[in-house]
Every structure is written in C-alpha cells, then in structure tokens.
C-alpha positions in Angstrom: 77.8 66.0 141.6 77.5 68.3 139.0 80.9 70.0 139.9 82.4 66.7 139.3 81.1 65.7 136.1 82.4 69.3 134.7 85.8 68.1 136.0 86.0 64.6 134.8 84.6 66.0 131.3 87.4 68.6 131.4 90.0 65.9 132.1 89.1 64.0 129.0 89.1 66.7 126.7 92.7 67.3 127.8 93.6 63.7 127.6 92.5 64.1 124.0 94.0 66.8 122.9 98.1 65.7 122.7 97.3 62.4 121.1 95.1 64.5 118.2 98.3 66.9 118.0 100.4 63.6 117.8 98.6 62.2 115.1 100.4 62.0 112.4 98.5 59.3 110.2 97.4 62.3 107.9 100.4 64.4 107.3 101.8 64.8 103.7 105.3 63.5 103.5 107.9 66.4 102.7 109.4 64.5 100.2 105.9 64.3 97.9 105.9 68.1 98.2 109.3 68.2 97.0 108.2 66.3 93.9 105.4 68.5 93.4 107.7 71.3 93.1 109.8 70.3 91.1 107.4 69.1 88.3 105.8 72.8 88.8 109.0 74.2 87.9 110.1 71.9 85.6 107.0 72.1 83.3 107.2 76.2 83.9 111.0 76.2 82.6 109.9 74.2 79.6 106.6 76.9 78.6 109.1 79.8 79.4 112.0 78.5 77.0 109.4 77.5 74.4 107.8 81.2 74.6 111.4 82.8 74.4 112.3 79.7 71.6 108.9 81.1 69.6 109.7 84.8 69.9 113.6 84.3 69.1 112.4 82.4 65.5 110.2 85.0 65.1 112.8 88.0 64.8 115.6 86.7 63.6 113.9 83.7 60.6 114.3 85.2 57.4 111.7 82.7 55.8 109.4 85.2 56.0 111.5 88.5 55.8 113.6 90.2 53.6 117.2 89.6 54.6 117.9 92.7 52.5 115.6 94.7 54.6 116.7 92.9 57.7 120.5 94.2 56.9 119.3 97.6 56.6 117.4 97.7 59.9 119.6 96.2 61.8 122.1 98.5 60.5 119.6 101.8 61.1 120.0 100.7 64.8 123.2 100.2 65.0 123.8 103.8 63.8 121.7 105.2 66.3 123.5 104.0 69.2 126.8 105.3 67.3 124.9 108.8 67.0 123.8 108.6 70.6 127.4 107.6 71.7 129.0 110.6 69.8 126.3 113.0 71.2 126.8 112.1 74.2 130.5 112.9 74.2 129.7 116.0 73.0 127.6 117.2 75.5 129.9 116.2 78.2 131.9 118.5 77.1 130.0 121.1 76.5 129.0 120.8 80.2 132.6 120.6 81.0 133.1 124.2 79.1 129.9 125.9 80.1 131.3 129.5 79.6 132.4 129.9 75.7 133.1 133.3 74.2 133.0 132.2 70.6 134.8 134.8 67.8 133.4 136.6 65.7 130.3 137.0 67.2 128.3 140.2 66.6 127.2 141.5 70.0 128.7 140.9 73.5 127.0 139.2 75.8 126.4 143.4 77.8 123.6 144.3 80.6 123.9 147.8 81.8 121.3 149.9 84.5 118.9 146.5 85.4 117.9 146.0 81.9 118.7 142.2 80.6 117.5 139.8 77.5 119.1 136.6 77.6 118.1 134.1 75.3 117.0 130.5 77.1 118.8 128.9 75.1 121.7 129.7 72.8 121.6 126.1 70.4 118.4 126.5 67.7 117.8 125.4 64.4 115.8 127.0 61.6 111.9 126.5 62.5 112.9 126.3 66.2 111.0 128.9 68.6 113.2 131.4 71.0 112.1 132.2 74.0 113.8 135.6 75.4 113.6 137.0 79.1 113.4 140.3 79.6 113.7 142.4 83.1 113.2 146.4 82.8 114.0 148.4 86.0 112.0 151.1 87.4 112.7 154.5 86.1 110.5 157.5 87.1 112.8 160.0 85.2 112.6 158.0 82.1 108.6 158.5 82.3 109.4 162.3 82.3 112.0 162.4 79.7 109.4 160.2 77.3 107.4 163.6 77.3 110.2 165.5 75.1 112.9 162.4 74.2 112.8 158.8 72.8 112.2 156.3 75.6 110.7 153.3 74.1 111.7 149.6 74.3 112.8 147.9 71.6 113.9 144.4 71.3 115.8 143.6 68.0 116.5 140.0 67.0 119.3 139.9 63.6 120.7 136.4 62.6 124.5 136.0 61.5 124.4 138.2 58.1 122.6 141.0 60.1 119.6 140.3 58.7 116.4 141.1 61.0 114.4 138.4 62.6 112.3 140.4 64.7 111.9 143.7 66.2 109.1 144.8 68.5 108.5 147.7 70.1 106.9 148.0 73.8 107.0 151.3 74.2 107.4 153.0 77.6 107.1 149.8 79.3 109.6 150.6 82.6 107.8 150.9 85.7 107.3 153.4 87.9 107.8 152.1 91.4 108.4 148.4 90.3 110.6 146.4 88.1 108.8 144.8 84.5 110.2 140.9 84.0 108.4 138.9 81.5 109.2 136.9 78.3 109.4 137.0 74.3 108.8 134.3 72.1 110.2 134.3 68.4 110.6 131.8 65.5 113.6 131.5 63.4 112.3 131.5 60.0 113.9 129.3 57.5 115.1 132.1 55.7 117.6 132.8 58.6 121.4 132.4 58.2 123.0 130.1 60.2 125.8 131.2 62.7 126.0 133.8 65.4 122.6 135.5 65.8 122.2 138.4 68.3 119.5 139.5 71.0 120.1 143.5 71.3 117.6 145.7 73.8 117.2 149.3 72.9 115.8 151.9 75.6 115.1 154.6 73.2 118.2 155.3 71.0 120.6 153.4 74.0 121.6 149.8 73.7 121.3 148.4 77.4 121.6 144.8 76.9 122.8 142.8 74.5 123.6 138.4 73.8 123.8 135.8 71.2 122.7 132.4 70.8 124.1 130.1 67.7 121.6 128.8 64.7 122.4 125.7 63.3 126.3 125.7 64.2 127.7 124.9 67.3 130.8 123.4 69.2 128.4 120.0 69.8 127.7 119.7 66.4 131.5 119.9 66.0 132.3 117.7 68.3 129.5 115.2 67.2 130.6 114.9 63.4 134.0 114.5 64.5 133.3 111.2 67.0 130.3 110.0 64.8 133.0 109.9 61.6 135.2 108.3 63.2 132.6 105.7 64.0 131.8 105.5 60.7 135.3 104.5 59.4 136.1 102.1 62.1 132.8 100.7 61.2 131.5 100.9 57.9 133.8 100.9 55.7 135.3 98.2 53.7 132.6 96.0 53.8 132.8 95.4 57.8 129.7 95.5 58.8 127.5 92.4 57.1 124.7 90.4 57.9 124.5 87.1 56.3 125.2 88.1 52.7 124.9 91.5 52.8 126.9 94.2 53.4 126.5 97.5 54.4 129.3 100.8 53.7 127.7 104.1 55.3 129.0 107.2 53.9 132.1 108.2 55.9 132.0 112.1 56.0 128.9 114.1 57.0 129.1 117.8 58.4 127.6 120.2 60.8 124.8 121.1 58.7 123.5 117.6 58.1 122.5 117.4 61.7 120.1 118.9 63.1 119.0 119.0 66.6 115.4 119.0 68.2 114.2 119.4 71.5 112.2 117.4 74.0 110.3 119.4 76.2 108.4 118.9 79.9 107.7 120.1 83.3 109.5 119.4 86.2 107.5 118.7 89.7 109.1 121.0 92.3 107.8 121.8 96.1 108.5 125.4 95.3 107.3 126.1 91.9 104.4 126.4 89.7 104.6 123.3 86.9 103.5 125.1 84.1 106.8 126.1 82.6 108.5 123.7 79.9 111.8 123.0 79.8 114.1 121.2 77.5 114.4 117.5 79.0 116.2 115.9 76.1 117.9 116.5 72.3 117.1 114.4 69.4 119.7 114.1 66.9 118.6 113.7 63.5 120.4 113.5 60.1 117.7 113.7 57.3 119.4 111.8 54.4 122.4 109.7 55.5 124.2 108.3 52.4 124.7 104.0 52.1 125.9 101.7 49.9 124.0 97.9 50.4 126.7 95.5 49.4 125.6 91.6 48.2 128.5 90.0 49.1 127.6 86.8 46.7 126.9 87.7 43.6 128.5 91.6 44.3 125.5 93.7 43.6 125.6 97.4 44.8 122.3 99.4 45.8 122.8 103.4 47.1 120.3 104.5 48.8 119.6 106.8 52.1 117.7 106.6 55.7 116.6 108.8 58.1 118.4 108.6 61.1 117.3 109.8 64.7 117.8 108.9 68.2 117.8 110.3 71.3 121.1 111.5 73.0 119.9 110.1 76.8 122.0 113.1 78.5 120.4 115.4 81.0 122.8 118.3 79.9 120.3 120.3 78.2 118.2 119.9 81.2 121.3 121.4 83.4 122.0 124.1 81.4 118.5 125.5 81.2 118.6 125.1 85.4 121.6 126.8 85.5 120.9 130.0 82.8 117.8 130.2 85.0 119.4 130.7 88.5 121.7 133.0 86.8 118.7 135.2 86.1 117.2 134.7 89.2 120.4 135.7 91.1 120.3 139.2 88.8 116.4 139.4 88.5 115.0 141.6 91.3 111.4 142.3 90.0 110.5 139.1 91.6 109.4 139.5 95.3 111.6 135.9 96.2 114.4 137.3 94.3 117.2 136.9 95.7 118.2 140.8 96.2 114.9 140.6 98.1 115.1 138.3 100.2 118.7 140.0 101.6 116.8 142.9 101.7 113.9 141.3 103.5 116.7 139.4 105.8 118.9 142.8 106.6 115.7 144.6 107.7 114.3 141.6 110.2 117.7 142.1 111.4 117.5 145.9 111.8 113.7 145.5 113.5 115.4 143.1 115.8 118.8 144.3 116.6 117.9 148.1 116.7 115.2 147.9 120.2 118.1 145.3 121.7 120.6 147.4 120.8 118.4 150.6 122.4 116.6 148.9 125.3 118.6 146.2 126.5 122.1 147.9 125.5 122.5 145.2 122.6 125.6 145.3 120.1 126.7 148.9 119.0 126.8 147.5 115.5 123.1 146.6 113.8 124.6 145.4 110.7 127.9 143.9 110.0 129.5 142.4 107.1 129.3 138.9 108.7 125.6 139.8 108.8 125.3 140.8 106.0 127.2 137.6 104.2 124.6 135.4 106.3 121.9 137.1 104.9 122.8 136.4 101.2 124.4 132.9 101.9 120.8 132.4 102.9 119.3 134.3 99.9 121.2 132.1 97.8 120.7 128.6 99.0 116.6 129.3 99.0 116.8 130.4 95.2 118.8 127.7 94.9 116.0 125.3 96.1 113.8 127.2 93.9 115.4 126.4 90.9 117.1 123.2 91.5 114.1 121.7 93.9 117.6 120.0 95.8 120.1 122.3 97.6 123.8 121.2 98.1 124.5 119.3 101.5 127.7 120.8 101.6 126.5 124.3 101.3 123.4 124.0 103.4 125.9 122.7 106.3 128.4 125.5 106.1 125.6 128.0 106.1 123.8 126.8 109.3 127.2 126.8 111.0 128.1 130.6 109.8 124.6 132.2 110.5 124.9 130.4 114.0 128.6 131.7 114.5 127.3 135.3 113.5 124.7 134.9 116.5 126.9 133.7 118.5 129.6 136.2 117.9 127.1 139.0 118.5 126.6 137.8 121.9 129.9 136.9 122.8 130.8 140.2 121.9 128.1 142.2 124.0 129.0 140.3 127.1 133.3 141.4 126.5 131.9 144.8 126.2 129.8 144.9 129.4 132.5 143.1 130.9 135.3 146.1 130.0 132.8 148.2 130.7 132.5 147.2 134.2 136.3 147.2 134.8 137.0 150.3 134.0 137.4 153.1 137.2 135.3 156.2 136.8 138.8 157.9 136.8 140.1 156.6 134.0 140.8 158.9 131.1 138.0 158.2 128.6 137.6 158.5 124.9 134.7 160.6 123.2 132.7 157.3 122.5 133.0 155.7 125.8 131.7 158.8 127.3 129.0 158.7 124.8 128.5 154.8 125.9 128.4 155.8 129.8 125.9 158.3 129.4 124.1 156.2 127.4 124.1 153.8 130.2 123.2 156.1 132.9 120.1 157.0 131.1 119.2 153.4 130.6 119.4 153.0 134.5 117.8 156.0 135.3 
C-alpha cells in the first residue's frame, strides 16, 4: 500500500506541472515592456541633449567671455594644427631622404681601425644635451707605444665657426683584450653658433673618427617655414580669418631661426632589452613670439600683439630615426657580446664544432665552411639584432632566412650523398687524381 500511494502522489505532481508551465495569467505583456523602453530612452535622449545643449552654451556664449579673447584663442589653435600639418610634411621627407650629405660641412662623416663617435642625433638646438657613442677597439701595441708616444683619447666637440664646445680627454682608454663602447653626454651652450657642428675623435695626435650633427638649422626647418607660410597667406591674410567681429592677420613670413624644436623623450618596452634607455618619442614645435594683428571689423580698430605657439608634430619619425642610427651601430659595434660580428662568429664556430667530427668520423662534407654558410650565419646575425633593436623583425626577411639556412642544410647533405655515390662508381682502375687518392685512403682508414 505504501508503494502505491508514492505512485498516485507522483502522478499528481506530474499532472500539475504542464498546467503551472501553461499558466499564463501572470505574464507581462511584451507590448508594456516595449513602452517601458521606450520612455527609458526617450527621457535618456532628452538628459543627454540637455547635458551636450549646457556644455555647447558654455564654450561658445560670449555673455560671459571676451569675444576679443575668444578670437585670439581660437585662432592660437588653429595655428597649431597649421604648424603640426607643415611639420609633419617635413618630416616625411626627411624620412624619405634619410642619407643627406649637406655642403659645407666641416668634418666628414670618417671611422677608421674600429674607432667610431656618432652623435644620436644630428637636429639640436642651443640648451639641448648631445649624447655621443663611442666604441674603442683593443690595441695591445698601442698600450706599448703609450710608454714613449702620445696615445690618449680625445673627443673634441667645435660648433659651426670652429669654436670649442667640449674636449675631454680619456686617456689610454683602449683595451687590451676587449673592445671599450660607452657614451658622452654634452650640452650646447647658448653661446654656440648655429650651423654644422662637428664630433672629431683623436687617438693621440691621429684623427680616427669623425661626424656632424646640425644646431638650430636644418632641412625640416626649411621645409616647415616654407609649408607653414604658405599657410599663413592662404589663411591669414587680408582679413580672412574672423570670428564674429574680429579679425585676425598673422604675420606672413617667419624663418628658420624662429622655430625651435624640442624633444619628447621615453622608454620603449621590448622582450629583448633593458628599459632604461630614453629615446626621442616626439618633437615639439615651438615659435616663441609669433607676430599678429587683431582686426575689429566694426569700428576698424587695430591691436599688434604676439603668442606663443607650440604643438606637437604627432609623427613617429624621430622615433625611427633614432631606431635606425642605433642598428647602424649595432651592426658596426663588436664590443658587445650579442653584436652582431659575434653572433657570426659564435654561429661559424658551432658550425666548425659540428661539421669538423662529421666531416672526420662519419666522412661528412669535405668543406666545413662555405660561403652559403657563411651568408646563413650573418642573415641570422642580422635578423636577431634586428629584433633587438626594433622588438619586431620583418615577415618577409624572417621567411627567406628560414628557407636559405634550411636549403644550406639541405644542400650539405645532398651533396655528401653525390659524393659517396661517385665514390662508389668509380673502378679501383680508374686513373685517379691526387685528392681522390687522398679521399680513398682516407676511407680505408675509416673502415679499418
């Protein structure tokens, strides 16, 4: 009896259960959710426009403000994006002409017997700090010759009249066993002229390297004033540009000299790389006193006055070019142990440890190192500095390195199984040369 009760309660609860799901006396209908909605966003569109209505009247009402001021600002910003625009151009094509050899120059850009100082970078203004690196090789007869001759290092830094910026002496600061690389800081007084200043490295009475970096002039400069004026005329002049009665003529020739050009520095995160060494992110343009004319166009009033103008030119070219001047060192730089001269050294030797008991034991290829070989070992060189430096490589050059270091493997096997191969077809009668005798006794001993 007690079975059946379970069942018949079982059996009722079941009955029960698709007539609760079919129950719909207490749904919502969709349609009042829909209204719901609606009212939700219709009372969110009306807050949002009267927050964005609020904020509008408060920048542009003048009940409160100075139009006058107003017209000034407004024009401020206007100018900045007309600087940033012709700074811009100007550094896209600086990055399109990377290698200039300006004229009249005073040094050569000249490295001779592993010594090098090349500036970091070759646009500075007056106040600005250089930063110089420096790589000495080894030189164990220099130590000697120190004892009876001149053999200290001597960094001299003249701007364009010749005049000396700085000039510090390391002494006998080549190594013995090992290359010396480090770096030199200088400031460039205001005393300095502008121009082409030189970066000249002495080792005792010998000039062994030798560059130049520009102060205060430069082709982007150039090329800035030109675009920048030309803004300026289509612009503001003639009363063109006005805001409500007021209008504003800017004037329309500045040079060079009237801009100058700061730096932004910062660190960049790589996998490779220590993050404590600052590089130049971004340039600020700045023009210190940049000539107007504030027009009332009502009752013809004139006010001259000046601004300060600055922006930042959003290019990464600076960033690039202090990348690229860097793997240029690093390619040349060998007092580094991941240098890249290293690393072909480190790769040609694996191959010798390798290739030399195959070639000995196991009658391996006659030729250790080859000039495929050796071309894979700096294409790889190469592509690691160039992760160093760049934190990216180039998918292009990674792709055709894997396939040549794998065809130079290949190629070495392919070619020691043609040799057994001929050597195995030719009769022990046949007239042999020196070096396949040389091979076959080789061979004999082996199987001995």
């Amino acid at each position: 009896m007690s079975f059946l009760g379970a069942g018949s309660t079982a059996d009722k609860l079941s009955g029960e259960f698709p007539s609760f799901i079919e129950d719909t006396c207490a749904y919502i209908p969709y349609a009042v959710i829909g209204i719901f909605i609606i009212l939700a966003a219709t009372f969110t569109s009306v807050y949002l426009l009267k927050i964005d209505s609020e904020v509008a009247e408060t920048i542009y009402t003048t009940k409160n403000s100075d139009p006058r001021q107003t017209a000034i600002n407004l024009a401020a910003s206007d100018l900045a994006r007309c600087l940033n625009y012709a700074g811009m151009e100007a550094l896209e094509w600086q990055g399109e002409h990377p290698v200039i050899l300006p004229e009249g120059n005073p040094v050569d850009r000249f490295s001779a017997d592993g010594f090098m100082a090349i500036p970091e970078n070759q646009n500075l203004e007056k106040g600005d700090m250089l930063k110089v690196s420096i790589n000495l090789p080894s030189d164990i007869w220099g130590k000697i010759e120190a004892l009876w001759k001149n053999r200290d290092i001597i960094l001299v830094i003249n701007d364009s009249s010749g005049r000396e910026i700085k000039n510090l002496n390391y002494g006998q600061a080549t190594g013995y066993f090992q290359k010396v690389s480090f770096e030199e800081y200088a400031k460039i007084p205001d005393y300095a002229a502008s121009g082409y200043a030189s970066v000249e490295l002495y080792y005792g009475d010998d000039l062994k390297a030798s560059d130049w970096f520009m102060l205060e002039v430069s082709p982007v400069k150039d090329i800035t004033v030109n675009s920048f004026n030309r803004l300026l005329s289509a612009n503001y002049q003639g009363n063109s540009h006005t805001f409500m009665e007021y209008a504003i003529n800017v004037e329309p020739y500045i040079t060079p000299e009237q801009i100058r050009i700061r730096q932004v520095k910062g660190n960049l995160q790589r996998e490779t790389r220590s993050a404590d060494k600052n590089y130049t992110i971004y340039y600020v343009f700045e023009i210190p006193a940049l000539n107007y004319t504030l027009v009332n166009l009502e009752s013809g009033e004139r006010f001259n006055n000046s601004m300060n103008l600055s922006t930042l030119i959003t290019s990464r070219e600076p960033l690039l070019e202090e990348l690229v001047r860097e793997y240029e060192n690093e390619l040349g730089n060998s007092s580094n142990l991941e240098s890249t001269s290293n690393l072909v050294l480190g790769a040609t030797n694996l191959r010798t440890f390798v290739y030399g008991p195959w070639q000995h034991y196991a009658n391996g290829p006659l030729n250790i190192l080859t000039n495929p070989a050796l071309s894979s070992s700096i294409n790889g060189a190469t592509l690691y500095t160039q992760k160093r430096i760049f934190d990216s490589v180039d998918p292009l050059a990674l792709t055709y390195t894997t396939y040549y270091n794998g065809k130079v493997l290949y190629e070495d096997v392919f070619t020691l199984s043609n040799e057994k191969k001929i050597r195995a077809s030719l009769p022990a009668s046949t007239p042999q040369s020196p070096f396949m005798k040389r091979i076959r006794v080789h061979m004999k001993k082996i199987k001995a």
